[in-house]
N, C-alpha and C positions, 0 to 999 in steps of 0.2 A: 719472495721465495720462489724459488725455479720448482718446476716441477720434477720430478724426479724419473728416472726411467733405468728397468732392468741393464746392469752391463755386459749381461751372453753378449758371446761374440757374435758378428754378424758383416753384412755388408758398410762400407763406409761411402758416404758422397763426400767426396773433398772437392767438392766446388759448386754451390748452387746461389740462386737470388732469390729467398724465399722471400726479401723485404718486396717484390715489386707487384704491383699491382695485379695480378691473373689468380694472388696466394689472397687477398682480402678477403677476410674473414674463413678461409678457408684451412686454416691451420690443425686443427682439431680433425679434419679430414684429414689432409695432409699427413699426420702423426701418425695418424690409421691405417695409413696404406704401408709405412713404412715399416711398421709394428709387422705389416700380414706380412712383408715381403724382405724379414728379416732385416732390413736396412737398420742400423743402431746409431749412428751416427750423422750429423752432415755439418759441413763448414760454411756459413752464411758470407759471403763475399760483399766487400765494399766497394762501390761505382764511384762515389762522389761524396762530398763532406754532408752536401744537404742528407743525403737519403741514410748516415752513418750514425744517427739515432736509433731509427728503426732497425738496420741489423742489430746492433749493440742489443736491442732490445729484447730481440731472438735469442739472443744468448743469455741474458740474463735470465728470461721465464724458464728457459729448457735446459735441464744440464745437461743432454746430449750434443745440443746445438753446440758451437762456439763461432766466432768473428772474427774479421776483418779488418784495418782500416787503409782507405787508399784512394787514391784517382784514376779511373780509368781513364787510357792511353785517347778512347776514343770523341771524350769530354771536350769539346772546344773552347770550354771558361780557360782562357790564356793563363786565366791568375796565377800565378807563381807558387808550387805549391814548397811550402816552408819546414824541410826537414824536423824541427822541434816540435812543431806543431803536432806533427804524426806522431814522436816519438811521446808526446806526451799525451794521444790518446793514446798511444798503445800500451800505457801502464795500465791499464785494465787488465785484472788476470783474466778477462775471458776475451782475449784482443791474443790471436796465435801468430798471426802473422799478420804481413804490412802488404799493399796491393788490394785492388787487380792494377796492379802497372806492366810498365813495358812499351811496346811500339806496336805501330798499327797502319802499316802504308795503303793499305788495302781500302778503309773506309773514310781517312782523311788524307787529303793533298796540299801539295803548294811546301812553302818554308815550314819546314817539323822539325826544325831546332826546338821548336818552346816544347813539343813532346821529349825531344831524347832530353833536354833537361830537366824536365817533369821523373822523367825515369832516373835519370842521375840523382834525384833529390829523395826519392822511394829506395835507392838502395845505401844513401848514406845513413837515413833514418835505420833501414834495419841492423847496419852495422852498429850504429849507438845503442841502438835498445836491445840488440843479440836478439833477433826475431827472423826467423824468415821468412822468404820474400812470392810472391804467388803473379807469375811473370805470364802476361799476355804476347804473343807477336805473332805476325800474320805479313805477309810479304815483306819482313824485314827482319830475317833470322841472322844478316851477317853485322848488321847494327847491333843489335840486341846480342850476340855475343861478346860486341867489340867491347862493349858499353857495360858488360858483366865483368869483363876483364878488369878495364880499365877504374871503378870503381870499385872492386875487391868483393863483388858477389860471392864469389866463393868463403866468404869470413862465415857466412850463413845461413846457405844453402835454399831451398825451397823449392818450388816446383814449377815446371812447365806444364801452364794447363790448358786444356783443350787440344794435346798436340797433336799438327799436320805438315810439319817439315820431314825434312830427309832422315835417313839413318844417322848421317855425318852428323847434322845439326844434333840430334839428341842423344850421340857420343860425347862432343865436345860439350851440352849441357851436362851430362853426367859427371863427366871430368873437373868439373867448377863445385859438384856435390850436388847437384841436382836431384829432382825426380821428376818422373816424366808420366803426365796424367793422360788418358784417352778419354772420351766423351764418347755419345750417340753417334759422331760419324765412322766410328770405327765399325757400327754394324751395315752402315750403307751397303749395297750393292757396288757401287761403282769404287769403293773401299780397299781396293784388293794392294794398293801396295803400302798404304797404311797398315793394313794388317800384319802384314810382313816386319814393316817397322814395328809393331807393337810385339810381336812374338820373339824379339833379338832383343828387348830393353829385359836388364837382367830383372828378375822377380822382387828382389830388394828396392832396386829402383822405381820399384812398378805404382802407379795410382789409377784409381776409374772416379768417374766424377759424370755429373748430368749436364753441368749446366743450366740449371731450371732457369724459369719455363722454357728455353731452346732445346733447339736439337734432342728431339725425343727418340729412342731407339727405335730399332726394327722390334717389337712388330706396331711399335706403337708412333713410326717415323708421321709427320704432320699433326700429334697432337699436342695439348701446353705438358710439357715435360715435368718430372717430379723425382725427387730423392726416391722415391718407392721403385723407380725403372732404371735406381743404377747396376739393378743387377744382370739386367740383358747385356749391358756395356759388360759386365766382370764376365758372365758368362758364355760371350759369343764364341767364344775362341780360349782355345788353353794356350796358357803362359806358358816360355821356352822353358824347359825342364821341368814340367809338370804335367803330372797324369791325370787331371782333370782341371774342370773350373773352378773346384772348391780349393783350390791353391790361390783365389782369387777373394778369398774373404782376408781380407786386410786388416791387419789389427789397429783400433783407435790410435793406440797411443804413435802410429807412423804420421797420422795428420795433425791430433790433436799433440804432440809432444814435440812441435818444431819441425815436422819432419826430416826428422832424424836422420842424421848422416852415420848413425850406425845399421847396418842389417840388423 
């Protein structure tokens, strides 16, 4: 039986790794901080097949939680990864979307065919199962739209997370149905034209996410990151056509209901 948790509205983390090791036994804290700092929600994200137990498992104790399932881009296990196979974990109704996939030039080199078809095989799955998809890319934004094109991403929308490409680049995501997530580096200092990017992505389209345990905000930049601190990401800056940061409490049902390609 999950535990149960108030649904006031509140802050949402749509994207953290509470399965990895920095959160061991620390969860009960964890729940604590996000309780004080109004966080109600967060999406436990999938790395790899081994570790998609233990998220699942996050979701099952906690109804606020919900999961994942998927391969990350930056995983070297070549193994092939098998569209049914996903689709048939993703029949768990606490499985919202399919990822973390995508592309990734930046931390792996050499022949990355076996990645962009790893990412081909993550957006056919979503298409089957009508789930959407939770897209990683990092020095490989023009791949990764080609590749969204070309396998009909747009059938099912999802989000860009952690995003640090151009304007352009998370136009043409949006255009596909997209949303477009920021993380802790959006409070960095040296941030300034990310910020810019972030205050042109329209409000509808908008996500904030931690990333746990990475990339912790200002004022908490170099410590293990937590769903309790994604409200320094919501509140560093006001969204374009908004008069303050509280236009930045995002409601559940934009992450946990597919992310909805309605406003």
């Amino acid at each position: 039986m999950s535990e149960k948790t108030s649904p006031a509205p509140g802050w949402v983390d749509s994207h953290c790794h509470l399965d990895f090791p920095e959160f061991d036994g620390k969860m009960d804290e964890v729940r604590q901080e996000m309780r004080a700092n109004g966080v109600t929600h967060a999406l436990c994200i999938s790395v790899n097949y081994a570790g998609f137990p233990k998220v699942l498992a996050l979701a099952e104790a906690y109804d606020n939680f919900f999961a994942t399932v998927g391969v990350h881009p930056d995983h070297e296990d070549r193994t092939e990864v098998d569209p049914l196979r996903l689709v048939e974990l993703a029949r768990h109704p606490r499985i919202v979307a399919i990822g973390e996939t995508g592309l990734d030039y930046y931390r792996v080199s050499g022949d990355l065919e076996w990645q962009r078809e790893r990412f081909r095989a993550h957006i056919r799955a979503a298409r089957e199962c009508r789930k959407p998809l939770v897209i990683h890319t990092r020095q490989a934004a023009e791949d990764t739209l080609a590749i969204m094109r070309e396998e009909g991403a747009a059938e099912v929308g999802g989000v860009m997370h952690c995003f640090t490409e151009s304007r352009a680049v998370a136009d043409a995501a949006i255009a596909l149905g997209f949303h477009i997530s920021f993380s802790g580096i959006v409070t960095f200092k040296n941030a300034g034209a990310l910020k810019d990017v972030a205050r042109a992505i329209p409000l509808e389209r908008l996500l904030v996410e931690t990333d746990s345990p990475y990339l912790a905000p200002v004022p908490h930049r170099g410590k293990t990151n937590q769903p309790a601190l994604v409200r320094y990401v919501a509140g560093k800056w006001p969204a374009s056509g908004a008069s303050s940061s509280a236009s930045w409490r995002l409601p559940p049902r934009k992450v946990f209901s597919g992310f909805s390609k309605e406003p």
